[in-house]
Residue, then its C-alpha position, 0 to 999 in steps of 0.5 A: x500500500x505504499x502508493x498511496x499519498x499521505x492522507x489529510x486528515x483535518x480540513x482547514x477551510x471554514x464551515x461557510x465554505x461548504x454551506x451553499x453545496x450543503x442547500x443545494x443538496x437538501x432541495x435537489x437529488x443527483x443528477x445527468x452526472x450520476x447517470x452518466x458516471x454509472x453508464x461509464x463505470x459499469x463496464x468497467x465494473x463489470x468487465x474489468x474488475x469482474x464484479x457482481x452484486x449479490x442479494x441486490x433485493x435487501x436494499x429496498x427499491x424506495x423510501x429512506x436507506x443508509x448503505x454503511x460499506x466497508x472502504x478500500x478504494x476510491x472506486x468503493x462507490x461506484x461497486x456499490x452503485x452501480x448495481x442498484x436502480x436507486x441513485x446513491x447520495x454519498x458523504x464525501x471527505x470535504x477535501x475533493x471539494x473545491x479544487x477544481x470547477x467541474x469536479x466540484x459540479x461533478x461531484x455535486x450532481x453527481x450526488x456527493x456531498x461534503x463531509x468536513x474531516x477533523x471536525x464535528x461537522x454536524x452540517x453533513x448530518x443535516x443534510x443527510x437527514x434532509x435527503x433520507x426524510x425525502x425517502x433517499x438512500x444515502x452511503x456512509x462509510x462505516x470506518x469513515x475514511x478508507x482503510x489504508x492496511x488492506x484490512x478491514x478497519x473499525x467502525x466509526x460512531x457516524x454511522x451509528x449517529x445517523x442511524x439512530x437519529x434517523x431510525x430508518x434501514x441500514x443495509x450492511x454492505x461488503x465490498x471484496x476485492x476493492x484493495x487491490x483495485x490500485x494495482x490497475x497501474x501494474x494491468x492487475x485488476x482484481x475480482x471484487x464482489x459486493x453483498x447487500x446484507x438484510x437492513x437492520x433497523x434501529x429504535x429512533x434516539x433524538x440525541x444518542x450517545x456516543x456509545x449509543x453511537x458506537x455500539x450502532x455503528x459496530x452492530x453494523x460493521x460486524x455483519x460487514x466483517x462477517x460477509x466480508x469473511x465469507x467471501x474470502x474464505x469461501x469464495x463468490x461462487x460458495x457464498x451465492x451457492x449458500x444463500x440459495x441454499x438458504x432460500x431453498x430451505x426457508x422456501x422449503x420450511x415453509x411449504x412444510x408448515x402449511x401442509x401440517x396447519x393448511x392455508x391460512x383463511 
């Protein structure tokens, strides 16, 4: 991982910077951009890195969501996107805003907003609640920024803050793979796979605790991990065979109770 540039961990610049991206994006959804970018990034999704969505169907196709993935790589949030119908809103790191004019539209319709690092920006909160309260789907980082060990790191109480004040679904997400994604440089491109996990919800808290926070968030993170371990030891092709498996016992285990009680009137 020693390519990686050094990271910058706190941004200087004020509040008041941020805050016309911030009202922008409560009143407006994403834009030609983000289908634009989807359009682009999916072959290279697709073919490149030969990635595969896996139990798409947990996240649900409206009303407010939060996807909380594991982050690797710059490219984590088009893995996540562009295998769902839904346009993602994503919490960004303040620093790739306002370095460049038409990244900073591209970012902004492309549905990211600021998030501002080294501080506690309660801005970015706002404004991912406007969004889910409009029934959107926003993704926050459950480690907050990405892991630069090539391991999964641990989760951070954001997540947990947003959930809990929100109350609304959380779809724990795996990205595998996603690692290694820098090594395009060398013609090396890995396989990555991206399993939706089933939503888990929690009981809305108006001003939850920091370890409220945090027990949400690790809650969260460790469904992520255990996927993710999944699909390192066994593979994609034994974590799909499992889960129809699964689904053909559940289907199964069913039809045996109604045979046994008869139809319900």
């Amino acid at each position: 991982m020693s390519d990686l540039k050094p990271q910058r961990y706190k941004d200087a610049r004020p509040a008041s910077m941020f805050q016309p991206v911030h009202e922008w994006s409560r009143t407006h959804g994403a834009g030609w951009t983000y289908d634009l970018a989807r359009l682009v990034m999916t072959p290279v999704a697709v073919l490149l890195y030969r990635g595969r969505g896996i139990a798409t169907s947990n996240v649900p196709a409206q009303g407010p969501v939060i996807l909380a993935p594991n982050h690797f790589s710059n490219m984590d949030h088009f893995f996540c996107g562009v295998y769902l119908r839904r346009r993602i809103r994503f919490m960004a790191k303040s620093q790739l805003f306002f370095s460049n004019r038409v990244l900073d539209y591209i970012l902004r319709i492309g549905g990211a907003f600021p998030v501002r690092r080294g501080h506690r920006d309660a801005e970015a909160f706002v404004t991912a609640h406007s969004i889910l309260d409009r029934g959107g789907c926003v993704l926050i980082y459950a480690e907050g920024g990405r892991s630069r060990s090539g391991h999964l790191g641990e989760p951070k109480r954001g997540l947990g803050r947003l959930a809990l004040e929100s109350g609304v679904p959380v779809v724990p997400v795996a990205i595998h793979g996603s690692q290694s994604v820098r090594a395009w440089k060398r013609l090396v491109f890995p396989k990555v796979t991206i399993q939706y996990g089933e939503p888990i919800q929690f009981q809305r808290v108006a001003n939850p605790t920091r370890e409220q926070q945090l027990e949400a968030a690790g809650e969260v993170f460790d469904v992520v991990k255990e996927m993710h371990e999944r699909l390192e030891d066994q593979g994609r092709g034994g974590v799909i065979k499992a889960i129809k498996a699964g689904a053909a016992d559940a289907v199964a285990g069913a039809s045996a109770r109604t045979q046994a009680h008869g139809p319900h009137s």
